[in-house]
N, C-alpha and C positions, 0 to 999 in steps of 0.2 A: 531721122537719118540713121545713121551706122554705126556708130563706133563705140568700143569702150574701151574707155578710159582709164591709164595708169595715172591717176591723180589724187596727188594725199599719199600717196605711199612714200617710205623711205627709202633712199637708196638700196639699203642693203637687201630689202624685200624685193627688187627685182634684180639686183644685181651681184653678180660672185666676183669674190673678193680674186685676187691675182692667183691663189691657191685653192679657190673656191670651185673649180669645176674638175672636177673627177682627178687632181691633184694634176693638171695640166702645167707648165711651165706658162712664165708671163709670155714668152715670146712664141709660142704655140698659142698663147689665146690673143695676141695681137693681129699675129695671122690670121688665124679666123674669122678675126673680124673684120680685116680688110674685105674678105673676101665675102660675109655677112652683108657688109655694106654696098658691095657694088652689085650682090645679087641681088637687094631688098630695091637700090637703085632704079635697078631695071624693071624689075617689078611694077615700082610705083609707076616709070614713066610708061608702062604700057598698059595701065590699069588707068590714068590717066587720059592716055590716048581714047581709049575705051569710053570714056564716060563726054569726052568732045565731043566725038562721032556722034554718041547718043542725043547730043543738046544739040545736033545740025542735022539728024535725020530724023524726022518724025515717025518714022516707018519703024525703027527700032522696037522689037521686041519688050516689052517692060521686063520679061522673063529675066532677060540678056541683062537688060541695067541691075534690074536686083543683085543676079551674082556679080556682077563690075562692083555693085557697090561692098557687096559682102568681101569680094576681095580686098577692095580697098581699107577697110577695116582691120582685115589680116597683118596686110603689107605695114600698115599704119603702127600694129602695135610693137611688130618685130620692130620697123626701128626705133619706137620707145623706150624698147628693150634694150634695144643695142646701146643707146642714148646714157642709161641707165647704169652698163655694166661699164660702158668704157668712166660714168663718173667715180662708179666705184672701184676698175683698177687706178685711176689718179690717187684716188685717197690712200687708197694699198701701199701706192709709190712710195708717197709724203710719207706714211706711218712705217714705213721699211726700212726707209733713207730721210734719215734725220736733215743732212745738210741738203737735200731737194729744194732747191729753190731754183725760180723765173723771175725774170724783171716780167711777164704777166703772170697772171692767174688763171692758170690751165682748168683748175677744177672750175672754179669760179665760170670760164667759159662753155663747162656742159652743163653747168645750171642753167644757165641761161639760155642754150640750145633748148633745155629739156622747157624751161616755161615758155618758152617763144613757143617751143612748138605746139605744147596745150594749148596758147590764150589761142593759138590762130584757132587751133580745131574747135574751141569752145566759140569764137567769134561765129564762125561758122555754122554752128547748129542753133546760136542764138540767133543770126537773122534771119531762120526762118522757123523761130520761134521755138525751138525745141530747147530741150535741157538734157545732162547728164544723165537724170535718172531714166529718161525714156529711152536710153540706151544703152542700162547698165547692163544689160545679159543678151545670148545671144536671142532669147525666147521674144525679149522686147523688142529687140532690134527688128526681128523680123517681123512682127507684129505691128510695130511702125511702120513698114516698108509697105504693109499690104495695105495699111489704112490711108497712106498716102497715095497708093497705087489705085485707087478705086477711082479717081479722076486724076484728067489731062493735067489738070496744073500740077497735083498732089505728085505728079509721075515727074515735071518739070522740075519742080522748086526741088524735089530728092535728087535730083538730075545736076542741078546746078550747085549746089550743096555739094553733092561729092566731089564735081569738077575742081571746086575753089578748093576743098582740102585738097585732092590731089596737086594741084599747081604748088600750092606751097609745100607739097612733101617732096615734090621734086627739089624745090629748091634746099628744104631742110637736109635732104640727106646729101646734096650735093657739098652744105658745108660741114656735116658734120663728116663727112672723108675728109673734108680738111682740117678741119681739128684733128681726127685721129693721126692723119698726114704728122702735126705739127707734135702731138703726145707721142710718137716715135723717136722724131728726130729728138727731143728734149729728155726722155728718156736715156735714149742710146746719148746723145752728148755726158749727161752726168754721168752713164756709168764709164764711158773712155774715161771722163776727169779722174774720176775714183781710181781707174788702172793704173793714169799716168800718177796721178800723186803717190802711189805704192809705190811705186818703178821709182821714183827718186827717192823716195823716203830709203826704202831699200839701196838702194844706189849711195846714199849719203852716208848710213850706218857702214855700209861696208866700206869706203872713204876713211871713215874714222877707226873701224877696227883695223883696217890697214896702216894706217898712221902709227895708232897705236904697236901696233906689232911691232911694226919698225922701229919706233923710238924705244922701246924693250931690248929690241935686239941688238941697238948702237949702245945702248947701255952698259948691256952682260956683256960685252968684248972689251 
């Protein structure tokens, strides 16, 4: 089949840190990604579409599935990527802001987006018997694609292969906008906390240097 894999690698190898892209603000690279997200979305749902059509028309170009599938592949890694950066501005957060804390575990839930989403792809190329290495480059990739494309079934099973990953990348990117969804608001919450706690700290000190003053100055009279 298609795809390669970001697996085994460390976060920080695919992912920039919250100051890590071209000195961008968190809230400029938050945006981005919103907006990463819902194009990568779309993306996959019509590359998806794309590879259904193929498994209900026999009449389909194999030409045509190839690039569906080679898309697919694309779409797939960008939101790995995405997957990857938004773990590693989490981590940024926590190591920025000492007192960051959630009754859950926000990082904790892109790991587990990011494993969900490899075991599925890797389920996938294993039942139809394929492994990682046959599609660690794009040279193999394509090299699979043609030896399976030499026959009906070899064109099917690559056919059906891409459709199941695509199904679940729909779904995958659909929850990981909501985790990012959920890593904004939890964000923006602790930093208002952080404002307000200033604002009274501040507020309380001037309370007391006010007191102060005053009892100084009922004094000296």
């Amino acid at each position: 089949m298609l795809l390669v894999l970001s697996i085994g690698l460390p976060i920080s190898a695919l992912a920039g840190s919250v100051g890590g892209t071209g000195g961008s603000t968190e809230v400029t690279q938050i945006l981005n990604n919103v907006e990463l997200i819902t194009q990568t979305s779309q993306q996959v749902k019509m590359v998806q579409v794309q590879l259904q059509q193929a498994l209900t028309n026999p009449n389909t170009p194999w030409s045509q599935t190839m690039q569906s599938l080679q898309k697919l592949r694309d779409v797939v890694q960008k939101g790995q990527a995405i997957g990857y950066q938004l773990s590693g501005m989490e981590q940024q957060f926590k190591n920025t802001y000492k007192g960051y804390a959630r009754s859950n575990d926000m990082l904790g839930d892109f790991i587990r987006w990011n494993n969900t989403t490899r075991d599925s792809i890797l389920g996938a190329l294993g039942a139809a018997g394929l492994t990682v290495d046959q599609v660690a480059s794009e040279g193999a990739m394509i090299d699979q694609l043609r030896t399976m494309g030499q026959s009906a079934q070899g064109q099917m099973q690559a056919t059906q292969v891409g459709n199941a990953i695509g199904v679940e990348m729909v779904q995958q990117m659909r929850q990981l906008r909501q985790l990012q969804a959920a890593q904004m608001q939890a964000h923006n919450a602790y930093l208002a906390g952080e404002t307000d706690q200033k604002a009274a700290t501040r507020s309380a000190n001037d309370t007391i240097f006010n007191l102060r003053k005053t009892k100084s100055g009922t004094l000296t009279k």
